[in-house]
KOLVEXFI-194153 format. One record per residue (C-alpha): x, y, z; residue in one letter. Coordinates in steps of 0.02 Angstrom, whole numbers, padded with zeros to 5 digits, always signed. Layout:
KOLVEXFI-194153
XYZA ...
This chain:
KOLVEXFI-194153
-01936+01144-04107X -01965+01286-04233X -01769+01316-04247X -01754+01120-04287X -01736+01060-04470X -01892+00980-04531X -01886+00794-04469X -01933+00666-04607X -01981+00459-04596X -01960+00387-04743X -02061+00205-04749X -01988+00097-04915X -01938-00079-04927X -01830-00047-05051X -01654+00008-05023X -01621+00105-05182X -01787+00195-05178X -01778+00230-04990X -01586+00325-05032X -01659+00415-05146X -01775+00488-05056X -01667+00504-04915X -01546+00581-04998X -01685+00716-05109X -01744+00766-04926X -01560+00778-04836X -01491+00882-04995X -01612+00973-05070X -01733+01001-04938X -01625+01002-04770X -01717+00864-04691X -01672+00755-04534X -01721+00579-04614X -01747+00414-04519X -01776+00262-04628X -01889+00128-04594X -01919-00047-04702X -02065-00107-04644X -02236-00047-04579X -02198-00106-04400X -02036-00015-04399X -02118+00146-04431X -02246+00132-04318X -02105+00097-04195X -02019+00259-04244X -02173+00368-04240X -02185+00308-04055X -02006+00367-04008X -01996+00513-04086X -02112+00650-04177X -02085+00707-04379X -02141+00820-04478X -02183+00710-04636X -02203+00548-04657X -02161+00484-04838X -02209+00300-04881X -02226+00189-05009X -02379+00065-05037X -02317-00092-05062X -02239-00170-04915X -02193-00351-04845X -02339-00386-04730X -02442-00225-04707X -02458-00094-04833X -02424+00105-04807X -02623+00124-04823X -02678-00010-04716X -02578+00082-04571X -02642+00256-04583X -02765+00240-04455X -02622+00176-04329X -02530+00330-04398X -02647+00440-04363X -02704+00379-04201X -02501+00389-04147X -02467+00584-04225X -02649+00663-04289X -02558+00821-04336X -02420+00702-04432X -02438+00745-04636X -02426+00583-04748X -02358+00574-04938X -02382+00422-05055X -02247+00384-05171X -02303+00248-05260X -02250+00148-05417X -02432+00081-05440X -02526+00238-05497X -02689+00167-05521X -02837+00288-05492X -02926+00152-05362X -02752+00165-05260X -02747+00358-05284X -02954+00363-05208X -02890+00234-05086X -02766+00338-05014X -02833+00489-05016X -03012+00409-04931X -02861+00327-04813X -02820+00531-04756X -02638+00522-04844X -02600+00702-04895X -02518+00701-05043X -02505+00564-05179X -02349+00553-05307X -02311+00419-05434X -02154+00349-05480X -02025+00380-05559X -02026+00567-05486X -01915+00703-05483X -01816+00719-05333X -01863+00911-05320X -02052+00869-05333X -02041+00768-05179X -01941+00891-05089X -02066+01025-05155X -02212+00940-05100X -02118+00856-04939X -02073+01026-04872X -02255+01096-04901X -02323+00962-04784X -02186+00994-04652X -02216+01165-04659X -02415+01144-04605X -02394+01005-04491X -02264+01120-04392X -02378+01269-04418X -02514+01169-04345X -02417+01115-04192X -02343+01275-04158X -02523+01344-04157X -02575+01209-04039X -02414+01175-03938X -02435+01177-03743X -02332+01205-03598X -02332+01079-03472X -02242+01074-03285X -02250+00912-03200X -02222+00930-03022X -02139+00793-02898X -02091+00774-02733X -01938+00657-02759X -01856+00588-02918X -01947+00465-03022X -02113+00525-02948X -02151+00629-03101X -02102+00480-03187X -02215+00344-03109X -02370+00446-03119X -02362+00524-03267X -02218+00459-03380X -02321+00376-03527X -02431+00543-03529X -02254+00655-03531X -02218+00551-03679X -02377+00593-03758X -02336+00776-03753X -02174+00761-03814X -02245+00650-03948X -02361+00817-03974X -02199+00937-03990X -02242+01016-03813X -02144+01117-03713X -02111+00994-03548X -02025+01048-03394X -02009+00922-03222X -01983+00991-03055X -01925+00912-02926X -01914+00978-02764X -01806+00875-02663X -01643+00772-02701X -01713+00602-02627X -01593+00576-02521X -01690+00467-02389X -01724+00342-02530X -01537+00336-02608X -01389+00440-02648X -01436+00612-02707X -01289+00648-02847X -01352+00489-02920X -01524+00512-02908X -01491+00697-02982X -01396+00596-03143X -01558+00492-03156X -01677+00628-03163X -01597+00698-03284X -01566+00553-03382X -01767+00521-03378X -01785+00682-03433X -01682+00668-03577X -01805+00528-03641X -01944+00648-03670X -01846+00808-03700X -01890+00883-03532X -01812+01019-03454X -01760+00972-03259X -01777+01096-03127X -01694+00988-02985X -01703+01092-02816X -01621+01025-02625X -01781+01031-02512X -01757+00926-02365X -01824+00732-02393X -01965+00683-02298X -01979+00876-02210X -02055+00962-02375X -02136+01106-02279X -02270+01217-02375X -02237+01354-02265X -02032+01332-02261X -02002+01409-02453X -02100+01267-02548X -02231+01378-02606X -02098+01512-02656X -02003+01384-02745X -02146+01306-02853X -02230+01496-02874X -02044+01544-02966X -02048+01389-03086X -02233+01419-03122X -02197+01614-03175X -02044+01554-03244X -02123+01426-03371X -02293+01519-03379X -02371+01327-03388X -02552+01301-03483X -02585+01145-03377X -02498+01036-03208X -02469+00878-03162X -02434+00847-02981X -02453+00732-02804X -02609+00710-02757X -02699+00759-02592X -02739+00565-02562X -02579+00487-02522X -02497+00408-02382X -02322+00511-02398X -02317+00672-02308X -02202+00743-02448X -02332+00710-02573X -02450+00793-02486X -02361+00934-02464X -02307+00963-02646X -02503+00937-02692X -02538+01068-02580X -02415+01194-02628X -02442+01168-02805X -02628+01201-02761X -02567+01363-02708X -02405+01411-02829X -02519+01368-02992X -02673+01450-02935X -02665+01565-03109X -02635+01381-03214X -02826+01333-03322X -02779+01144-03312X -02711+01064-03161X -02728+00874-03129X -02685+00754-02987X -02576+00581-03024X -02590+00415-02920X -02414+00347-02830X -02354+00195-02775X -02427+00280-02580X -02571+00351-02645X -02718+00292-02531X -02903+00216-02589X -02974+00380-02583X -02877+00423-02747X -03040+00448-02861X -02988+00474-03052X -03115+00557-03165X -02986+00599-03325X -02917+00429-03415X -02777+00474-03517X -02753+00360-03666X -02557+00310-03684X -02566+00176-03815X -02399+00172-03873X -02337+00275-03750X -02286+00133-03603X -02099+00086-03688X -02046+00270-03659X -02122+00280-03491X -02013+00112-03453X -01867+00196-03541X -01890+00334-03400X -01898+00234-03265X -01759+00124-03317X -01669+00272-03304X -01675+00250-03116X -01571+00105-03090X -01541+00138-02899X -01721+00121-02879X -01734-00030-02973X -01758-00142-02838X -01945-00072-02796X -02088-00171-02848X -02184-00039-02942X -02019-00005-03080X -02048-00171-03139X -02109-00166-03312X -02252-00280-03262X -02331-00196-03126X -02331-00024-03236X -02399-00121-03385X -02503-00217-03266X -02579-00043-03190X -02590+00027-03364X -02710-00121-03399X -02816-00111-03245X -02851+00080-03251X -02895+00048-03444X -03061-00023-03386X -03145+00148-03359X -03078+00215-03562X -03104+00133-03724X -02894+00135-03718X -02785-00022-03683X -02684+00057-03582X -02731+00227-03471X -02623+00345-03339X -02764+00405-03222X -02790+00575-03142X -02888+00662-03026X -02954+00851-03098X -02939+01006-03003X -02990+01104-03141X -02986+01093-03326X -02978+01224-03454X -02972+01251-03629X -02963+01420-03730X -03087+01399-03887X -02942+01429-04006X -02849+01252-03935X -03017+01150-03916X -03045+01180-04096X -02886+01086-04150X -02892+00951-04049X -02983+00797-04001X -03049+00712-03858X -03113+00554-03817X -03285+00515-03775X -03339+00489-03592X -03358+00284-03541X -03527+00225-03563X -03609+00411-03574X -03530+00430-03384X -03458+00617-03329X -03388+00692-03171X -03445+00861-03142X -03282+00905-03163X -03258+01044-03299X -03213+00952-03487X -03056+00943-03540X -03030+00899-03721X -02846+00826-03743X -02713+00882-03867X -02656+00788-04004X -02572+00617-03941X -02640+00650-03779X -02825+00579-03770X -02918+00576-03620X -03077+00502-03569X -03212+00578-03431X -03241+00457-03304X 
């Protein structure tokens, strides 16, 4: 992400302002710049895809730049905010500072002041993330498990500007056609920005003891993960249960390591960490669209993952929540310091050691 040009939404109704300031940031300043007209557009963008700046005006048809700030920051916390604004009243200038924007300019203005001040923001908020960025391996047993458990959260991280990498350990073939599945794994992965590690274990006869733990202990030293997302133990699929156990094993050395819930997980799946996806559910159904020879199963529809979204959300403040069982959760002092967490439901808490989320990525103790 570092090697990337700085990644700029510009939010202006109208068309000659917004090409000017698309054109300042693309010419001067070297900028990647998506437009956006309205408030609902960019909150749209900001859910696909992360910037580095966001630079909006105030006056807008239906909301305002200010009155969405809080939406703004609840999407991207670590997202920088400029107001360029042709109403440079001091009660708008308090207003949108109180409102957390970062920077407040008034028009007419130079074209190499808002680069200037533009590239200053973009320069912190990618500081900031680079400081705070994580590497995550999400672990599966076939293709689109990854996907079904833990999709929305994936999309969180990217969101964040972490590092993501899937494995998955066997080409599916009991459940369809394993070059296509392979294409569709990838294709998921694309969504997010993942890296696929696709391996050719035997369907249905994953085997801890037959190179599984070998396999899973390479990727692990291989992308050095801070925290893992895998199968868990209580599921009715022997495959799952064998990838939870060898992870337990592989990713011994990993501080954070949580359990997801699949279509065969059993009733003794016990969540204590509610991860908040808000936003996050149209790129999870983006991944699993992705999977169009599996699009026959009852649990791809896009109402039975909103519809499981929903239900889970009744243990988190969140509307909608991936749940996960904790193996162990931990934080270096250095990370919990820039980030934020979400309080536990009604004063309730596991045992289980605290986890405080990254940015875009809030969880909730059950």
């Amino acid at each position: 992400m570092s090697d990337d040009g700085f990644r700029a939404l510009v939010l202006e109704d109208d068309p000659d302002s917004a090409e000017f300031v698309r054109i300042a940031l693309v010419r001067y300043g070297g900028m990647r710049v998506d437009l956006a007209s309205d408030a609902e557009a960019a909150l749209a963008a900001l859910r696909r895809s992360t910037y580095d700046v966001l630079v909006s005006d105030i006056q807008l048809p239906g909301r305002s730049g200010l009155d969405i700030l809080p939406e703004v920051r609840a999407i991207d916390p670590t997202l920088p905010v400029m107001i360029v604004t042709a109403f440079p009243t001091v009660n708008r200038a308090v207003e949108a500072l109180r409102e957390a924007a970062d920077d407040f300019l008034v028009k007419p203005v130079a074209a190499s002041l808002v680069v200037e001040r533009a590239t200053e923001l973009a320069q912190g908020a990618r500081a900031a993330r680079e400081a705070t960025r994580q590497r995550v391996l999400a672990v599966g047993a076939h293709p689109d498990d990854v996907e079904i458990g833990v999709g929305a959260t994936l999309a969180a991280h990217a969101a964040a500007g972490d590092e993501i990498v899937i494995l998955t350990v066997s080409g599916g073939g009991v459940g369809g056609q394993t070059t296509t599945r392979h294409l569709e794994a990838m294709a998921a992965a694309e969504v997010v920005g993942a890296r696929l590690v696709h391996l050719d274990f035997p369907d249905t006869r994953l085997d801890p003891a037959d190179g599984l733990i070998t396999a899973i202990e390479q990727a692990v030293a291989e992308v050095v993960p801070d925290r893992v997302y895998t199968h868990s133990a209580h599921d009715r699929h022997q495959d799952h249960r064998a990838v939870n156990e060898s992870v337990q094993i592989a990713a011994r050395q990993v501080p954070s390591l949580w359990c997801f819930q699949s279509p065969s997980a059993t009733i003794a799946f016990a969540p204590n960490r509610f991860v908040d996806v808000d936003g996050f559910l149209d790129t999870k159904l983006r991944m699993l669209a992705a999977y169009a020879s599996q699009a026959h199963r009852e649990y791809m529809q896009p109402d039975v993952v909103r519809a499981t979204a929903r239900y889970w959300s009744r243990f988190s403040p969140a509307r909608d929540v991936e749940p996960l069982e904790t193996v162990r959760a931990s934080e270096t002092v250095a990370r919990a310091s820039a980030v934020r967490a979400a309080p536990p439901v009604d004063g309730q808490d596991s045992g289980a050691p605290v986890s405080l989320a990254e940015p875009r990525v809030r969880e909730a103790s059950g």
